[in-house]
MARTIMAR-887525 format. One record per residue: residue in three letters; x negated, y, z negated of N, C-alpha, C in turn. Coordinates in steps of 0.02 Angstrom, whole numbers, plus 32768, in hexadecimal, padded with zeros to 4 digits. Layout:
REM residues N
ALAXYZXYZXYZ ...
REM end
This chain:
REM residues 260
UNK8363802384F68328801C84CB831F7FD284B9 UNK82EA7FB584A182CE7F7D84A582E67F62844D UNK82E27F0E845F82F77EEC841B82A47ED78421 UNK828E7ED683E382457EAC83D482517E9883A3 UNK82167E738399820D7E3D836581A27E32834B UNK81AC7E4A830881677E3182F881597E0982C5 UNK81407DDC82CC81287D98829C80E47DB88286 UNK80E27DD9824280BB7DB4821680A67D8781ED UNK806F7D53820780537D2181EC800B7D3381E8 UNK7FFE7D1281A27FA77D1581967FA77CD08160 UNK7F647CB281657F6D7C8B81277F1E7C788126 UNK7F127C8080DC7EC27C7480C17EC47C2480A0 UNK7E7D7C0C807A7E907BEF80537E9E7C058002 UNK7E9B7C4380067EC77C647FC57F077C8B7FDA UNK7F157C9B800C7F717CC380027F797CC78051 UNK7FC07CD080507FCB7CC3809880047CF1808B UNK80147D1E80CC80417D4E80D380737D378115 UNK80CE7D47811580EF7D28814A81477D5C8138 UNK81377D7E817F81857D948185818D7DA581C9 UNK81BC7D8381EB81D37D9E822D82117DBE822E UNK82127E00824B82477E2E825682567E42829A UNK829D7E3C82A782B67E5382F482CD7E9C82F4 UNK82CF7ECF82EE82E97F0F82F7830A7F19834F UNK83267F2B8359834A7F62838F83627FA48390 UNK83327FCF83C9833F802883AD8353802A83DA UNK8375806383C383AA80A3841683A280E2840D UNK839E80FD843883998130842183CB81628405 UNK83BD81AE83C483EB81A6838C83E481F88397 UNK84048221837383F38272834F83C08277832E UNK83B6822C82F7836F823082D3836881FC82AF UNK835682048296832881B6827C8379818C8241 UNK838C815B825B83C18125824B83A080F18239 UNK83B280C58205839F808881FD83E5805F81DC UNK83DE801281F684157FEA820083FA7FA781D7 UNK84097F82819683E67F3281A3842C7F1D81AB UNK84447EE381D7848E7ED481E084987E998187 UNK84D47EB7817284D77E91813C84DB7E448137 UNK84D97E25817B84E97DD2817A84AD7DB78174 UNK848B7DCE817984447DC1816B84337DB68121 UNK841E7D6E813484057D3780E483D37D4E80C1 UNK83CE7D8380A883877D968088838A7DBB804A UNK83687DC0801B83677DD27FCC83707E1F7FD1 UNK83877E3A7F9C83917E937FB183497EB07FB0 UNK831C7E857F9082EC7EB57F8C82BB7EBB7FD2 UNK82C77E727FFE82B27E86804A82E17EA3806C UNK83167EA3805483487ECB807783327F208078 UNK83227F41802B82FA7F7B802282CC7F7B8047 UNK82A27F448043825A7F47806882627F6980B9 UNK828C7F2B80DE829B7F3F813382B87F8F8129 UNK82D27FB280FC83017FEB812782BB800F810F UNK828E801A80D58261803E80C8820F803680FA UNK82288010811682027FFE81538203801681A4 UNK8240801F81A98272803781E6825D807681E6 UNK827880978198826980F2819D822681018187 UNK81E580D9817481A580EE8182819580E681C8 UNK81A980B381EF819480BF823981B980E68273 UNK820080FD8251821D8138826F81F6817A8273 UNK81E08182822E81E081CC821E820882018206 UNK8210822C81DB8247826281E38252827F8216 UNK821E827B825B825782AC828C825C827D82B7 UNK8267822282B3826E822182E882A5820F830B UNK82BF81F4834A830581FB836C831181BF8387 UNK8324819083528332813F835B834A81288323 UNK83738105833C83A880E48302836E808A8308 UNK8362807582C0833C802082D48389800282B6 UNK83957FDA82CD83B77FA282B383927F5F82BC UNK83807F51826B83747F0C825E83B17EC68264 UNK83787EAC828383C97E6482B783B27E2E8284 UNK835F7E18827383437DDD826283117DEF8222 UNK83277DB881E682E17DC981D382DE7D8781B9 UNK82997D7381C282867D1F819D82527D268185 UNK82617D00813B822B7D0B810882257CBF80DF UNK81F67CB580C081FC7C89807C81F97C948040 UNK82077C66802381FF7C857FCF81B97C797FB3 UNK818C7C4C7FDD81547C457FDB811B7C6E7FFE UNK81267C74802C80F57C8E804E80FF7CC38063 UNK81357D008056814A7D37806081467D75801B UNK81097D90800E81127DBF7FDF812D7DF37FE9 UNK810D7E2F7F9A812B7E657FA981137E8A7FCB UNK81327EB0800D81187EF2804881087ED18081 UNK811C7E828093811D7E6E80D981527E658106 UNK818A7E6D80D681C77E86811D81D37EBB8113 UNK81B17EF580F481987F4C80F981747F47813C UNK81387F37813581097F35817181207F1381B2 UNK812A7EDB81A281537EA881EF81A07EE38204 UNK81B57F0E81E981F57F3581FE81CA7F5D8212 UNK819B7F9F81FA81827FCC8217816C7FB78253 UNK812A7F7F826781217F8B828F81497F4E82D9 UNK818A7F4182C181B77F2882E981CA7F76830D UNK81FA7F9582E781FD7FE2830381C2800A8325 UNK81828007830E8155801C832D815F8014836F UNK815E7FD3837F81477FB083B781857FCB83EC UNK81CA7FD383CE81F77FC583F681FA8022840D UNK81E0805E83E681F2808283F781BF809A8426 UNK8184807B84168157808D8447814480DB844F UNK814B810A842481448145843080F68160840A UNK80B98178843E8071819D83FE809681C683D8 UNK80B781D983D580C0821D83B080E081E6836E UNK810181A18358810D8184831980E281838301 UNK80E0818982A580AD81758291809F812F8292 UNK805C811F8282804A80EB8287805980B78240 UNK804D809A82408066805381F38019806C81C9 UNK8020808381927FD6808C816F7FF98072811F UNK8022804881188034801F80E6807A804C80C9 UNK8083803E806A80B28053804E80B3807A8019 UNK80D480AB800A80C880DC7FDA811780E67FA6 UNK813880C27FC4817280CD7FA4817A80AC7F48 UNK819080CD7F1F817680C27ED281AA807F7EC5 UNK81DC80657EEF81F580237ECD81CD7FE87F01 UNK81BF7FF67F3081857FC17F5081517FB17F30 UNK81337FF57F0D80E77FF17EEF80FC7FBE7ECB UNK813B7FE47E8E814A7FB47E5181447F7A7E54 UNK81647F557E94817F7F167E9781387EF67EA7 UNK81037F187ECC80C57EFC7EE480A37EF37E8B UNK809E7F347E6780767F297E3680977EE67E0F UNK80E87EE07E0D80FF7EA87DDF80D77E797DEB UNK80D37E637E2380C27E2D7E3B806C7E197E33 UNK804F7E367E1A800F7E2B7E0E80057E327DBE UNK803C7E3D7DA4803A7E3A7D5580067DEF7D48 UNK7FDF7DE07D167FD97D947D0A7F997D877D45 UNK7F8F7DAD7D707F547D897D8D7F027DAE7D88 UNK7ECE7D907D887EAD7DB17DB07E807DCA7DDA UNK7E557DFC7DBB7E417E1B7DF17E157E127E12 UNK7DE97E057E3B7DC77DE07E427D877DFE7E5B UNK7D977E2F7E7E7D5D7E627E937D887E917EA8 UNK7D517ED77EAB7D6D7F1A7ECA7D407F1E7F14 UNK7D4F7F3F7F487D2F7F4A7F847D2C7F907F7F UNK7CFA7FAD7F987D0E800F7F947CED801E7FDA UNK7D1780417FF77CE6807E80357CCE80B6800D UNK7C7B80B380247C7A8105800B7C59813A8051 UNK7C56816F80257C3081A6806F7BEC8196803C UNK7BAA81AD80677B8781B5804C7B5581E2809E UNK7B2E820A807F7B08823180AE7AB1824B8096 UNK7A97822680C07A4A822980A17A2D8217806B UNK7A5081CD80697A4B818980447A5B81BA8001 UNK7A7981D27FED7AA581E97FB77AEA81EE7FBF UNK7B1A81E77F7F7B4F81F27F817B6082297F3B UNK7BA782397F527BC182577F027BD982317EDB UNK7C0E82357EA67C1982427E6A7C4E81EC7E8F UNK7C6A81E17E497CA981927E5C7CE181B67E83 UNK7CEC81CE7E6D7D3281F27E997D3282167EBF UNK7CF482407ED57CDD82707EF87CD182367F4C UNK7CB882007F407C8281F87F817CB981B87F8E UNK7CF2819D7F697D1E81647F887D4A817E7FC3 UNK7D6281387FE27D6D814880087DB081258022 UNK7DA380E1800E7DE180B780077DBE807B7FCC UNK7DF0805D7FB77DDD80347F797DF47FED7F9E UNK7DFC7FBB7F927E187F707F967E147F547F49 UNK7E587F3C7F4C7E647F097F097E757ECE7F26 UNK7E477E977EF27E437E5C7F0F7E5F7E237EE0 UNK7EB17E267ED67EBF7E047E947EC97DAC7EB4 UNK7EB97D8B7E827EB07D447E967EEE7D187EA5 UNK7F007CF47EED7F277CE47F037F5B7D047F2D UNK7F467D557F407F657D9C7F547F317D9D7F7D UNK7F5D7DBE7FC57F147DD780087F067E267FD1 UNK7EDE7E357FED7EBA7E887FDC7EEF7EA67FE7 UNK7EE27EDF7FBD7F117F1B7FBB7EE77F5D7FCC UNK7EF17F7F80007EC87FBA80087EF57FF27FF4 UNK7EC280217FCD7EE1805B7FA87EC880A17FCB UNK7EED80CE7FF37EE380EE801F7F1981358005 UNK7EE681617FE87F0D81A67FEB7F0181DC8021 UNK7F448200801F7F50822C80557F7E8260802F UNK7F64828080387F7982BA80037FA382BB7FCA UNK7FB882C97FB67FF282AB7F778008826A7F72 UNK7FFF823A7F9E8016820C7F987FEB81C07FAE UNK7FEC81917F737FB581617F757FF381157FA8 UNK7FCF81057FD57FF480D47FF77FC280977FF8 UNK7FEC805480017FCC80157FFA7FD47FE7802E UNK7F967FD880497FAF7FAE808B7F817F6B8084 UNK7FA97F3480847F797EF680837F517EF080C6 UNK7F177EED80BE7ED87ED680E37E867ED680DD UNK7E757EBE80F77E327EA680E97E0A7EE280E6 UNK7DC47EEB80BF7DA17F1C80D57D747F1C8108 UNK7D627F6481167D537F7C81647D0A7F6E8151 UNK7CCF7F71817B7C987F6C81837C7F7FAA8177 UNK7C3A7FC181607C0F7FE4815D7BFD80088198 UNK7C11805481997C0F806481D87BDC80AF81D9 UNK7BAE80BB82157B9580EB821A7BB4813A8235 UNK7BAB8184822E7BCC81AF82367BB281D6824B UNK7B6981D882807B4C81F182927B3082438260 UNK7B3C826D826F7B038298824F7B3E82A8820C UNK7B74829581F17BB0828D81C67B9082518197 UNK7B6B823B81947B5481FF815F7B7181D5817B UNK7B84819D81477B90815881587BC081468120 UNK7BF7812081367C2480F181047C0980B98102 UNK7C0380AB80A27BF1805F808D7C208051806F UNK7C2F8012807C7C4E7FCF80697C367FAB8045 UNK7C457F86800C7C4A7F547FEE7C5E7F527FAA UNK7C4C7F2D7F707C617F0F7F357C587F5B7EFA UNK7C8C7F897EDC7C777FB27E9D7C457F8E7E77 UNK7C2D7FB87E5C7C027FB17E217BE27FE17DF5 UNK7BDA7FC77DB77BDF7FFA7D8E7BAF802E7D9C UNK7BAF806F7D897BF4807D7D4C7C2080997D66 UNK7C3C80877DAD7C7680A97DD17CB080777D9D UNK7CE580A77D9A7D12809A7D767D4380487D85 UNK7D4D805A7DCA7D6380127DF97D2F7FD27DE2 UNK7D087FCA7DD27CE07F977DC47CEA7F7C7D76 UNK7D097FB37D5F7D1C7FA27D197D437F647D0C UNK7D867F607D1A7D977F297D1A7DAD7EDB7D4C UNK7D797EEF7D697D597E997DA07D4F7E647D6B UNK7D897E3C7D647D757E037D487DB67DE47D04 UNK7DC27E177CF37E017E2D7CD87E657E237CF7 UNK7E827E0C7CC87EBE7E147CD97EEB7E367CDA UNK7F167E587D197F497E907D0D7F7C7E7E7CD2 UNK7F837EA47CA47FBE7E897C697FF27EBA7C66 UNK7FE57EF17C9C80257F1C7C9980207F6C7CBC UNK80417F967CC180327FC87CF9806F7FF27D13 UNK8053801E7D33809080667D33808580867D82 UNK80B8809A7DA780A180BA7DC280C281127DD9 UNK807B813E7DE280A181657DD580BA81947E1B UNK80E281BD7E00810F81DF7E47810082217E4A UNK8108823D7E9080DA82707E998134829F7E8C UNK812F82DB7E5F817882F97E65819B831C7EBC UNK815483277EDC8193835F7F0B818A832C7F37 UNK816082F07F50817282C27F8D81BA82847F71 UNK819C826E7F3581C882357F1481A982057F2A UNK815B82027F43814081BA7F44810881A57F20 UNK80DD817F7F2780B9815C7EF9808081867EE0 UNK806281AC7ECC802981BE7EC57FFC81A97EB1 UNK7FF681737E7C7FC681567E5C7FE581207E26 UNK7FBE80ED7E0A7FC080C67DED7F9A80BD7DA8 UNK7FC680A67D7D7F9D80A77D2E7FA0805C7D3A UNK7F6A80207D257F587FF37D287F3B7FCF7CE5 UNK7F5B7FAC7CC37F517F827C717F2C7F327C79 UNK7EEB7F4F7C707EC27F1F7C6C7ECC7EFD7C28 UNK7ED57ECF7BF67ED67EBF7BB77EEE7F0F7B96 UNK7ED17F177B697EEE7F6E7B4B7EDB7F9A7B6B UNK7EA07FA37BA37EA37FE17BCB7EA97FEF7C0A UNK7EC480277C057ED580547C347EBC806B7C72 UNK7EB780757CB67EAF80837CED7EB180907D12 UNK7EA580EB7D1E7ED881047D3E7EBB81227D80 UNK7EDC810C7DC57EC8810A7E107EF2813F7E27 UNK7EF6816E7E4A7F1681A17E667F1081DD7E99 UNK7F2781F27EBE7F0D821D7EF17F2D825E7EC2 UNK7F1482957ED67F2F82E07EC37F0383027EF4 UNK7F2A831F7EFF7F18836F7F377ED6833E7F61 UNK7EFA83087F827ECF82ED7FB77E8882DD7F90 UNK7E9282DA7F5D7E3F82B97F2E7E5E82857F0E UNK7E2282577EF77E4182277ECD7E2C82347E9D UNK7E52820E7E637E3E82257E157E5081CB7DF3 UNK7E0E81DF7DE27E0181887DCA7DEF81737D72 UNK7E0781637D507DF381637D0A7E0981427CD8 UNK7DE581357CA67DF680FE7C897E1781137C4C UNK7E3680E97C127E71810A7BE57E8381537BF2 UNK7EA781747C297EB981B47C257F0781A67C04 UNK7EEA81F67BE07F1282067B947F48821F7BC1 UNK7F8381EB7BA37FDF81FC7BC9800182347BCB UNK7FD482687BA17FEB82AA7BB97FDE82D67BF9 UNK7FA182BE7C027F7E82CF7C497F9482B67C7D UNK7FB0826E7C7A7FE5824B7CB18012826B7CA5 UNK8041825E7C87807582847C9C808B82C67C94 UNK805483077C8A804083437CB18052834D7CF0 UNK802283057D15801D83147D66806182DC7D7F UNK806982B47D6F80A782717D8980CE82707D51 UNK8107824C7D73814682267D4E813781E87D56 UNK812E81C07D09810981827D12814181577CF9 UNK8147810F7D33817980E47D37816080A37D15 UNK815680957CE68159804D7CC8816D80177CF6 UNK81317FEA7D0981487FAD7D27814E7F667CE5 UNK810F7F6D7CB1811B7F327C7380DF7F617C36 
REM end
């Protein structure tokens, strides 16, 4: 089986993303993951590469990755890019359609470490896909489709639920696309009185995220604009979007993890 190597590099004149990872798979009983401990790197990319390895494995699949390389900076390497540069290093090397594909991160100490890190900045705009069909749409949460957060000096964050579980993958948003006799997805900037448009302009000052009980991954996010509240989340493959929701109702549906 094959050793690869993928370099992610991107760089704007607001944020620039950089991690190259070498993996080598063999084939295994089932899904193995290895980072070799001589390897110079902080524990929390150390977490990052193995939680990377077993999203692009899969639970059933039959390859051991062992991570050989990973190079990062302290500058230009955030949080969930030697997640992504490991997945799709393994991707590449196992070469199999039947892997899933890289559709970002859902794991609740990644989110954490992503939301830490945007404490103090912000936001700068929201991007939203929606459906819409015969130049109408539904309801805020009814007709979304994917969201983008656009915090200042941070690439975009796309917010993408799939059934119980809300995952985050940095990248740009997609274009405005037609769906033949299915309507059409629009693209561009929230605005009121969709809830996402609420706080464009505003600084994150603190935030939670919460965990779905029977997967154990991310489901949604409470978000502290100055004193309020903001709460983003998938359930039963819908999203549920709203502003000061009362903490009994959160944690009804999640186990909510304090990031600040």
């Amino acid at each position: 089986m094959p050793t690869t190597t993928w370099r992610l590099a991107r760089q704007t004149a607001r944020w620039c993303r950089f991690a190259t990872v070498t993996v080598h798979v063999a084939a295994a009983a089932g899904p193995e993951v290895e980072v070799l401990r001589t390897l110079a790197v902080t524990p929390d990319q150390r977490r990052e590469a193995e939680l990377g390895a077993h999203a692009a494995l899969g639970a059933g699949g039959r390859h051991r990755a062992t991570v050989t390389e990973i190079r990062a900076t302290e500058v230009d390497t955030g949080v969930g890019d030697v997640h992504e540069a490991t997945a799709r290093a393994v991707g590449q090397a196992v070469d199999d359609p039947r892997a899933p594909a890289y559709v970002g991160f859902g794991e609740p100490d990644l989110v954490a470490g992503w939301l830490r890190d945007r404490i103090g900045l912000r936001l700068d705009r929201v991007t939203e896909a929606r459906h819409w069909y015969g130049g109408r749409r539904d309801g805020d949460a009814q007709s979304l489709l994917h969201a983008w957060l656009h915090f200042r000096h941070r690439p975009p964050m796309r917010l993408h639920g799939r059934g119980e579980e809300l995952l985050l993958s940095m990248e740009e948003p997609y274009g405005t696309y037609d769906m033949a006799e299915c309507g059409e997805t629009r693209v561009g900037p929230a605005r009121p009185p969709d809830v996402l448009a609420g706080p464009v302009g505003e600084r994150l000052t603190g935030g939670a995220v919460l965990v779905e009980a029977a997967t154990g991954y991310c489901s949604g996010l409470l978000l502290r604009f100055g004193p309020a509240e903001l709460l983003v989340a998938t359930l039963g493959d819908e999203w549920v979007l709203e502003r000061e929701p009362p903490r009994r109702t959160v944690e009804a549906s999640w186990s909510v993890r304090s990031v600040c």
